[in-house]
C-alpha positions, 0 to 999 in steps of 0.5 A: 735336395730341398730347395733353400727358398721353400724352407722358411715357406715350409716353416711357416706352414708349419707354425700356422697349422701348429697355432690352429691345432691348438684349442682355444682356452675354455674360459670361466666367468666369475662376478664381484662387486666392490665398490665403483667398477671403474676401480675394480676393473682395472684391479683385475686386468692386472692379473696373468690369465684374466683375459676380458673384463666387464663392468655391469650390474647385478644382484638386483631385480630390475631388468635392463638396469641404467647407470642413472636408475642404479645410481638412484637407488631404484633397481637393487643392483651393485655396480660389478665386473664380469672376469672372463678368466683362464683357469689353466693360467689362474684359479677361481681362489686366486681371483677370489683372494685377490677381490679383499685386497681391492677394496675394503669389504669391511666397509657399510654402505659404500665404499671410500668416499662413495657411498650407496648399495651400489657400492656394497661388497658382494660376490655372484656365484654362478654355481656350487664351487663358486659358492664354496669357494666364495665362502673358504675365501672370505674365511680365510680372509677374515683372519687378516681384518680387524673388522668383520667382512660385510660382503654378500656372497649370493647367487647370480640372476642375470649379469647386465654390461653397462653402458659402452662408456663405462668400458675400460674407463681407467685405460681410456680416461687415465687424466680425468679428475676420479681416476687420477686421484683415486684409481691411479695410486689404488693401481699402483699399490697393487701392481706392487703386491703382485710382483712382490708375490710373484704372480 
């Protein structure tokens, strides 16, 4: 007869060598750019399997580009984010559809009241499907705007993170005037979107 005190010791064995059979998920990047990376970083952290997002710069020539120096014009590169995503929890056309509900991409030199290169609307692919798939998803959305989609949809050099301040700048700043006025009500329009369709 087991002994009653080694049952929920044997049941806890039990789960952890459950927990560490399992494969950690093999995650995916994906790169865009639409508009200040403070906004379109906390878009995406909304979304079920986005497991890490990171603000950065690419598409540009500079290396090892500055906040200042991208601010100035003098490196070429738009302020993007980094998705590291799940595929088996959300596909590469699911985040990508979702990029043309965050931003405007019909807009030239900027984006709302911000205005720059930095700024533009563009998507890095990494490989061939992410090209494809960058290029169906625009079609597709191009269907809905009235005004042509001006975003770029290029190859990705090299991703460069930001400065550490720039991380999680909406979490951790949710009071300051920018994210207040702007990020705030971008984020709760689309947190309506997303439960409205359900994912």
């Amino acid at each position: 007869m087991q002994h009653p005190g080694l049952l929920p010791l044997f049941l806890t064995a039990t789960m952890v060598l459950s927990a560490a059979s399992r494969p950690e998920p093999k995650l995916e990047s994906l790169v865009v750019g639409g508009g200040c990376f403070w906004c379109t970083e906390a878009a995406y952290e909304l979304l079920p399997g986005v497991q890490a997002v990171v603000s950065g710069y690419a598409g540009g020539s500079e290396p090892n580009p500055t906040y200042e120096q991208v601010c100035a014009h003098a490196t070429g590169h738009a302020e993007v984010i980094r998705i590291d995503y799940d595929p088996g929890v959300i596909s590469l056309e699911r985040l990508l559809d979702f990029f043309w509900q965050v931003h405007n991409p019909t807009q030239v030199g900027g984006q709302g009241n911000d205005h720059g290169p930095q700024y533009r609307s563009i998507i890095l692919y990494a490989n061939p499907a992410q090209k494809a798939a960058a290029e169906a998803s625009r079609a597709r959305a191009a269907k809905t705007f009235r005004d042509p989609i001006t975003t770029e949809i290029v190859p990705l050099e090299k991703f460069w993170p930001a400065e550490d301040y720039h991380q999680d700048y909406f979490a951790r700043n949710p009071n300051a005037g920018y994210c207040s006025y702007v990020i705030a009500p971008k984020i709760r329009k689309l947190e309506q979107q997303i439960r409205g369709q359900g994912k």
